[in-house]
C-alpha positions in Angstrom: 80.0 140.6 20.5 82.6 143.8 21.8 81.1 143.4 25.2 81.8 139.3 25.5 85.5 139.9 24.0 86.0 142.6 27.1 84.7 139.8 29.4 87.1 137.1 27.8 89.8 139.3 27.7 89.5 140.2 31.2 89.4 136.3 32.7 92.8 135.9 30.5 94.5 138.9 32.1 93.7 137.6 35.7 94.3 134.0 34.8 97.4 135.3 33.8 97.7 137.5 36.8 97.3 134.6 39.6 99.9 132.3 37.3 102.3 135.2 37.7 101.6 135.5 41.6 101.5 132.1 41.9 105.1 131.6 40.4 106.8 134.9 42.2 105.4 133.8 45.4 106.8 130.3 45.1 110.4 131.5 44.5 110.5 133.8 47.2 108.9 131.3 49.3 111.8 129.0 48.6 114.4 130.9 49.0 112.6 131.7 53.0 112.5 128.3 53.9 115.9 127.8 51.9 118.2 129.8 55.0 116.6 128.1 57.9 117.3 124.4 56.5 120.8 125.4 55.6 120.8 126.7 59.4 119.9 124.2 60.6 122.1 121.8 58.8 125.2 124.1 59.9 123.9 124.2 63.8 126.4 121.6 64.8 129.2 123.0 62.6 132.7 125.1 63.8 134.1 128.1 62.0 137.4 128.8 62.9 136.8 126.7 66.5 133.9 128.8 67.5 130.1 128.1 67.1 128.3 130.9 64.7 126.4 133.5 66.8 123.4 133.3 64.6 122.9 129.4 64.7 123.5 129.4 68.1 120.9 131.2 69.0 118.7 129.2 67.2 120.0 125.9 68.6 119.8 126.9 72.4 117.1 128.4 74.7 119.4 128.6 78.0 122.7 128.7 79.2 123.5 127.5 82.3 127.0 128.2 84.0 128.3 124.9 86.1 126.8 121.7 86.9 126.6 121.7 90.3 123.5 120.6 92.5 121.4 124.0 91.5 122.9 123.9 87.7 122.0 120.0 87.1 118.8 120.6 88.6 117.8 123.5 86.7 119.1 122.0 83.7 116.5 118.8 83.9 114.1 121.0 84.8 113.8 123.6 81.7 114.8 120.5 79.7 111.9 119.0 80.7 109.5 122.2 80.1 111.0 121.8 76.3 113.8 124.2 76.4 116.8 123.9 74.5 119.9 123.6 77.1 123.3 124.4 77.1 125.2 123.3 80.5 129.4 124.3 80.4 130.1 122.9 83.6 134.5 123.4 84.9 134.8 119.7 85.9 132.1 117.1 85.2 134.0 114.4 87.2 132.2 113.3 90.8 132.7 116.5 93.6 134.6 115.6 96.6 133.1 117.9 99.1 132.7 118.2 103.1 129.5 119.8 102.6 126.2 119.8 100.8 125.8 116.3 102.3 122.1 116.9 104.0 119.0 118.0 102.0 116.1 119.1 104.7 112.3 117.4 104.4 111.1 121.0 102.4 114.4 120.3 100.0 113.2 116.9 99.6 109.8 117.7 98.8 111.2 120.1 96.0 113.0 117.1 94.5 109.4 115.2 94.1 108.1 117.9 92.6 111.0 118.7 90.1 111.0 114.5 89.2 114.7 114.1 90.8 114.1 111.9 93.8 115.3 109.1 92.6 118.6 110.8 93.0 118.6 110.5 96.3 117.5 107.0 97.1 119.5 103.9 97.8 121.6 104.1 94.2 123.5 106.4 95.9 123.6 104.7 99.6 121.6 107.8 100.9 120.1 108.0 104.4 117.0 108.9 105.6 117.0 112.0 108.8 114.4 112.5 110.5 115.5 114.9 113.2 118.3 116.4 115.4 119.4 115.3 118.4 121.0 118.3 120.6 124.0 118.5 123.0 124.7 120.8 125.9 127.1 120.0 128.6 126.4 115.9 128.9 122.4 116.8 128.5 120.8 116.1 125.2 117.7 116.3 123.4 116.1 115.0 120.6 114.2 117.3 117.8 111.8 115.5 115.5 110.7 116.8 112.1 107.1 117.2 112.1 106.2 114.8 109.2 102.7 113.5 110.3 101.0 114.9 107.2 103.5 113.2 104.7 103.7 109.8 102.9 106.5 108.1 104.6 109.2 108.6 101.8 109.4 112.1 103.0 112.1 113.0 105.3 115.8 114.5 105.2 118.3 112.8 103.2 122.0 112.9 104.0 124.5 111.6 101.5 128.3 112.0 99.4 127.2 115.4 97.7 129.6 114.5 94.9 127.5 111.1 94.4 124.3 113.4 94.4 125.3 115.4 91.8 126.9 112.7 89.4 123.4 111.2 89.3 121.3 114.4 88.7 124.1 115.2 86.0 123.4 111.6 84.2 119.4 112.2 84.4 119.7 115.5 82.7 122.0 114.1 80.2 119.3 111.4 79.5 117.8 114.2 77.9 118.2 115.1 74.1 117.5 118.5 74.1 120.7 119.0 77.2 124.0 119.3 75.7 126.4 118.8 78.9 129.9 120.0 78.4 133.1 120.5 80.3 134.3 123.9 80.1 135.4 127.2 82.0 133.3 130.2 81.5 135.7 133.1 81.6 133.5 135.7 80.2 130.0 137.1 79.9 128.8 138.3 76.3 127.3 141.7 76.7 126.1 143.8 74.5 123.9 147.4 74.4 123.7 145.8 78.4 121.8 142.8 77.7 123.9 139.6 78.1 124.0 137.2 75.0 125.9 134.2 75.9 129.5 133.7 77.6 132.5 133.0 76.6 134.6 129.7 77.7 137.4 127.3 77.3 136.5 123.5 76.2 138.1 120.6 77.6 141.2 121.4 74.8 141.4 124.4 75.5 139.7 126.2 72.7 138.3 129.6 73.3 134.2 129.0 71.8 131.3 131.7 72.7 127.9 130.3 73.1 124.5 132.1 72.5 121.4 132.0 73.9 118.6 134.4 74.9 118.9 133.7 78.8 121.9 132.6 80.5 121.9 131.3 84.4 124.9 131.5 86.4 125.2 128.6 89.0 128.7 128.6 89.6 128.7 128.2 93.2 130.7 129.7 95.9 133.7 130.8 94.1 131.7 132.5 91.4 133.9 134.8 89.0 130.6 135.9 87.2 128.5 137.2 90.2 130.2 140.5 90.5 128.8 141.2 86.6 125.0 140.4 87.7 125.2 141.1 91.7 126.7 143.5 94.3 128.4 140.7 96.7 129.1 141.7 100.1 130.7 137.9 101.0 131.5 137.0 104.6 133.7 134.3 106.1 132.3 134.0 109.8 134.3 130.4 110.2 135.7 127.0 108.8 134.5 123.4 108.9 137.0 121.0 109.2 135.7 117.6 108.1 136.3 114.2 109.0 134.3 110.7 108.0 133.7 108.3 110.8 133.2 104.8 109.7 131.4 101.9 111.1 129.6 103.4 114.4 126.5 104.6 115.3 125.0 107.4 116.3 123.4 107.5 119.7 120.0 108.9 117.6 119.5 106.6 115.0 118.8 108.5 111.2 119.3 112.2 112.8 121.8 115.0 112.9 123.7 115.3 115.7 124.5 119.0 116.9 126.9 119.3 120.0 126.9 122.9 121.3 130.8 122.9 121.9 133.3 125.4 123.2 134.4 127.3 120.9 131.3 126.8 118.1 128.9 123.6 116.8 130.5 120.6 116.1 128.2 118.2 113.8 127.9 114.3 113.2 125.3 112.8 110.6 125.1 109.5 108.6 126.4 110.3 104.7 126.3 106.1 103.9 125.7 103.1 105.6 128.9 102.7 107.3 130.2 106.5 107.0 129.2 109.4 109.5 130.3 112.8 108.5 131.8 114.8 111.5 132.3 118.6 110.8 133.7 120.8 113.0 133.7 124.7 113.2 136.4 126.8 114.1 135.5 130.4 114.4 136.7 133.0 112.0 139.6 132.3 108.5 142.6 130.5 109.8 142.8 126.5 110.5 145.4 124.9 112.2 148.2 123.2 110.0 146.9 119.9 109.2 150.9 119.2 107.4 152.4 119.8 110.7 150.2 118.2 113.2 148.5 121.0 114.7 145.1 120.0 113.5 145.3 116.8 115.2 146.5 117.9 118.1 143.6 120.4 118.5 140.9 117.8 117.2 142.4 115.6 120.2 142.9 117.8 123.0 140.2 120.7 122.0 137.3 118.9 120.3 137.2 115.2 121.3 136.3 115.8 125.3 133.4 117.3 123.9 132.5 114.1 121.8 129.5 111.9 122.5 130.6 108.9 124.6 129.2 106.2 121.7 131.2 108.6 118.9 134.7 108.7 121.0 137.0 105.9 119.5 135.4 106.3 115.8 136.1 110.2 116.1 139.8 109.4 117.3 140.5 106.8 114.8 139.4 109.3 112.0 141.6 111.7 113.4 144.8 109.3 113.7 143.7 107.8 109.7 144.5 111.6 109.1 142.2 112.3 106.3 141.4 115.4 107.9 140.0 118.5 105.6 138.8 121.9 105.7 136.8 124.8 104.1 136.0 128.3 104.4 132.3 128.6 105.9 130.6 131.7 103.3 127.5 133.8 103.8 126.1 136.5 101.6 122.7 137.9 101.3 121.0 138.1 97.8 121.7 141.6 96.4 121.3 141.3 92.7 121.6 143.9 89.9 118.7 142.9 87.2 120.1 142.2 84.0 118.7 141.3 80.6 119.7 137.9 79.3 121.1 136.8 82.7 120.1 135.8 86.2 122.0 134.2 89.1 121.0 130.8 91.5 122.5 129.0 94.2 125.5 129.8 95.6 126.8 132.3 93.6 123.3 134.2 94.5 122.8 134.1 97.8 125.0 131.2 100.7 124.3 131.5 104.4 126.1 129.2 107.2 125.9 125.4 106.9 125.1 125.1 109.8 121.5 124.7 109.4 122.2 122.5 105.8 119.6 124.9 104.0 121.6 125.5 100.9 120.5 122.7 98.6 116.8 123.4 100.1 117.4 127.3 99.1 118.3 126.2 96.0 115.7 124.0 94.9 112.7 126.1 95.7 114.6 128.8 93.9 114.8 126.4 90.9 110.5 125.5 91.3 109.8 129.2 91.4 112.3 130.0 88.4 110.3 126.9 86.2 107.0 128.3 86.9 107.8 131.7 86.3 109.4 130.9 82.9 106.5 128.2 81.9 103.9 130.7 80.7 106.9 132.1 77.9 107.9 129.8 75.1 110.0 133.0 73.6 113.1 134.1 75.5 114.3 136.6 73.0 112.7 140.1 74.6 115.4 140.4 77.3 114.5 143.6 78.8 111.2 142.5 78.9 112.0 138.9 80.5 114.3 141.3 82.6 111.3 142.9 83.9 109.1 140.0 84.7 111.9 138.1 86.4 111.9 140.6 88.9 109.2 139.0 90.9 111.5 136.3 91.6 113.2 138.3 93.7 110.1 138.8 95.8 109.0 135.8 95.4 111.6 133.5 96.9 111.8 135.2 100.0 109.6 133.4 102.0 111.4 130.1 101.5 115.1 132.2 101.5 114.6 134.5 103.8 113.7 132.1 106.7 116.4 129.6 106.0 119.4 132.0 106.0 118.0 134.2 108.9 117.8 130.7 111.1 121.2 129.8 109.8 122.9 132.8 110.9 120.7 133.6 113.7 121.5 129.9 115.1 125.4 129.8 114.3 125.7 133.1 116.7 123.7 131.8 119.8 125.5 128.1 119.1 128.8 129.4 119.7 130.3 130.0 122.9 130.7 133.7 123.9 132.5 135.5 126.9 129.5 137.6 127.1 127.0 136.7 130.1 124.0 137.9 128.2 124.9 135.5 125.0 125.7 132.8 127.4 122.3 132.8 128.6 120.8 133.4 125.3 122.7 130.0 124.6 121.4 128.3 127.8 117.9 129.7 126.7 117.8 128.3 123.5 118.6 125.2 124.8 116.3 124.7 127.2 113.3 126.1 125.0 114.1 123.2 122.5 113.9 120.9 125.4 110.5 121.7 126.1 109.0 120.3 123.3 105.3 120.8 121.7 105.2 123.9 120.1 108.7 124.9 121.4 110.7 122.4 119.5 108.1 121.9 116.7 108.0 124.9 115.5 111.5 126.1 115.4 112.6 122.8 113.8 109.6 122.9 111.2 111.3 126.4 109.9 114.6 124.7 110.3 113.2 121.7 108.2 112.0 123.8 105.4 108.7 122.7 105.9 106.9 126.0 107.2 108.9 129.4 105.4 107.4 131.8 107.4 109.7 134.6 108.9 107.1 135.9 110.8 107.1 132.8 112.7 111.1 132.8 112.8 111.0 136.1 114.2 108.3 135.3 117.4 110.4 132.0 117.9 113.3 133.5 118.3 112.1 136.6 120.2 109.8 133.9 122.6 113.6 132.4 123.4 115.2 135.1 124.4 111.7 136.0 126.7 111.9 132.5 128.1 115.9 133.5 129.0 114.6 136.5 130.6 112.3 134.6 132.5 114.6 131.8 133.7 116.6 135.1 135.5 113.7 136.3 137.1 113.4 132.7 139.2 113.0 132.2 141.8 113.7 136.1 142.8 114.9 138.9 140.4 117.1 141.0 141.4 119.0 144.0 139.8 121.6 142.5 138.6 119.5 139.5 137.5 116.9 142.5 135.3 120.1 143.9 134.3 121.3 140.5 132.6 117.8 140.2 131.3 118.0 143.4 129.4 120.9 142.6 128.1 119.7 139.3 126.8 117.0 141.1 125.0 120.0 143.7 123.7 122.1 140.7 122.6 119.1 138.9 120.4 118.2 141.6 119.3 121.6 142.5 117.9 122.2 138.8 116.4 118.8 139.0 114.3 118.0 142.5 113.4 121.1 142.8 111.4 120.2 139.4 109.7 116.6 140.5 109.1 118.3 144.0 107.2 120.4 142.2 104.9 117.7 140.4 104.0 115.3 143.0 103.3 112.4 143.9 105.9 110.1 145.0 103.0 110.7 141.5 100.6 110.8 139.4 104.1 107.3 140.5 106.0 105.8 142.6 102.8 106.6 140.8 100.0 102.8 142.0 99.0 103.9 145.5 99.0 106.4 145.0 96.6 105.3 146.3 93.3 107.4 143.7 91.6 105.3 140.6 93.5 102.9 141.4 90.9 104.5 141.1 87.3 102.4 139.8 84.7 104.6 137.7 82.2 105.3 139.4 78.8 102.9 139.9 76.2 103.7 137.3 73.5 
């Protein structure tokens, strides 16, 4: 009878025991789940004007500094892999801008493959390129892209950049999970050297900070945040001054139009379909006065004998309806100091000339590379370690970068005019290699296009130029002077691209696979 009261007494006692759990376990549950609903129900709330720190963080993945074409994109993008976006973008109505007007064929493909092609369709009036056509001294040329291999949608697309933008702004706004706002970012948020957010001014003028785990500066050219997360060496190698012919067409239906002019490039390419966007470069900072007439007078006197015949009355009408333009031409190689919580993209990152029209194609691969990177990680919150990881990026853009800006620079020094014999045949030279055609023009054009980034094939193009000016000296007899010129030729390429090829990084450009960076394994999560 003693032993079954032990038993009896003992079920009681844990009866009694699990009731007790059972109750403690509940409260504290409660008062867990209790702080994120209240969270949550305070995410869209102000204290004092400013967002909380704490809910911010739960209510936003990314930050991304201006709306431009790499900030929209990106925006979309990570919206679209399920992250919670934050865009503060300094002016959200439609860009008027004289460049980022043509996106090449490998640009275009990066479009498809981020789901923002319809962008640049007929809403927005664009046109399809499919080559350049090339101007030397009444002789021209025409350079095909070599888009055999593609479905016929694919080619170059030329367009009002501010147009392009407004609509890849609107399809990232279609998005629940983007909150698009106009603002001015005037401040990082560091802290222990990890960036947490930024600060900025809404459109009222209220001073609000903003938190997220990473935060992605695509401020463009004029960047005030790339000297936090960069060391810029920025150079100004020339202007563009813009004009828009209307109603003509170009001798080369659907391409660009390059004429090698004295003293640098002057461009022509459709941007509608009654609008062709003339740009013309002026070597080194200073314009003439467009208020007191001298930039007309130049355009007239300087520029306009060098005009296609078909483009003559269209160019000089633009020039009399006076709408004439300008902007400093930027290049700076990618020199980026790793940060926690922050990374840079597009032109705050990395510009070369426009020349080429790489920038937009630059940007977009940057912005594939960035999403596939980030895809494995739903948790942004390790920032050194994220820091870490992202360093492969860095690596492993180059192929795509590397090519593009070298070309761009590379090309704007042959294209210009030069007092120098040896660049003046280094000019001629390129020229007539182009001209060839087969693998001569197809294979500097398909690096131009964006459709094959390989620098070793950049580097043996440009090289095989300079040993096809060589060889144009030598016939039909050489002679001393003539081997002298060709040395110098060699001397002078040699002189344009190896400086190019440093600033970019000889290691990260032919080695990237050396690079112990190349292979970062994401985080552990």
């Amino acid at each position: 009878m003693v032993s079954y009261e032990y038993v009896l007494g003992g079920i009681l006692a844990s009866l009694l025991g699990s009731v007790f759990f059972m109750i403690v376990s509940t409260t504290l549950g409660g008062k867990k789940q209790f702080k994120p609903s209240a969270g949550k129900a305070k995410s869209n709330e102000f204290v004092n004007g400013v967002f909380q720190p704490e809910l911010e963080e739960k209510s936003t993945d990314v930050v991304i500094v201006g709306a431009g074409v790499a900030g929209a994109a990106l925006a979309y993008t990570l919206a679209k892999e399920g992250r919670r976006v934050h865009v503060i973008e300094r002016d959200l109505t439609e860009p008027d801008r004289i460049v980022g007007e043509l996106l090449q064929p490998g640009g275009y493909l990066k479009l498809i493959e981020l789901g923002l092609e319809e962008c640049a369709n007929e809403s927005i009036d664009a046109q399809k390129v499919f080559g350049y056509a090339l101007y030397k001294d009444g002789k021209d040329t025409k350079l095909s892209y070599p888009l055999e291999q593609y479905s016929s949608d694919v080619a170059g697309r030329s367009f009002h950049n501010g147009r392009f933008i407004q609509r890849m702004r609107e399809k990232a706004a279609t998005l629940s999970n983007v909150k698009l706002e106009q603002g001015s970012v005037t401040t990082l948020i560091e802290e222990k050297g990890i960036v947490k957010g930024v600060i900025y001014k809404n459109k009222a003028g209220e001073e609000l900070r903003t938190y997220a785990p990473l935060t992605i500066v695509c401020d463009g050219c004029f960047s005030n945040l790339r000297k936090s997360l960069s060391a810029p060496k920025v150079e100004s190698p020339s202007c563009f001054v813009g004009l828009i012919l209307e109603n003509c067409d170009l001798p080369h239906a659907n391409h660009g139009h390059v004429i090698l002019g004295d003293p640098s490039p002057i461009l022509f390419y459709p941007i509608s379909s009654t609008e062709v966007r003339c740009l013309v470069d002026i070597p080194g900072t200073k314009v003439p006065s467009v208020a007191n007439g001298e930039m007309a007078k130049y355009l007239k006197t300087v520029v306009a004998p060098q005009v296609p015949p078909q483009l003559y009355n269209a160019f000089m009408a633009a020039v009399e309806k006076g709408n004439i333009r300008s902007m400093q031409n930027r290049s700076m190689a990618a020199n980026p100091l790793p940060t926690p919580g922050a990374l840079l993209l597009g032109d705050s990152f990395n510009m070369r000339h426009p020349l080429t029209g790489g920038g937009m194609t630059v940007a977009l691969s940057d912005i594939v590379l960035l999403r596939d990177l980030l895809r494995p990680l739903r948790d942004l919150n390790d920032a050194p370690a994220l820091c870490n990881y992202l360093e492969s990026f860095y690596t492993l853009r180059k192929p795509v970068s590397s090519t593009i800006n070298t070309l761009a620079g590379a090309l704007y020094k042959v294209f210009c005019a030069s007092p120098d014999p040896a660049r003046q045949e280094m000019r001629e030279a390129c020229f007539g290699y182009l001209s060839l055609g087969g693998i001569c023009s197809y294979g500097p054009v398909s690096l131009l296009s964006g459709l094959n980034p390989r620098p070793l094939h950049l580097f043996l193009h440009f090289f095989a130029v300079a040993i096809y000016g060589v060889g144009r000296l030598m016939l039909p007899f050489p002679s001393p002077k003539r081997m002298w010129l060709g040395a110098r030729l060699i001397s002078s390429a040699s002189g344009i691209i190896f400086p190019i090829i440093k600033g970019e990084g000889v290691r990260q450009m032919f080695f990237p696979a050396t690079v112990p960076a190349y292979y970062r394994a994401p985080p552990v999560q």
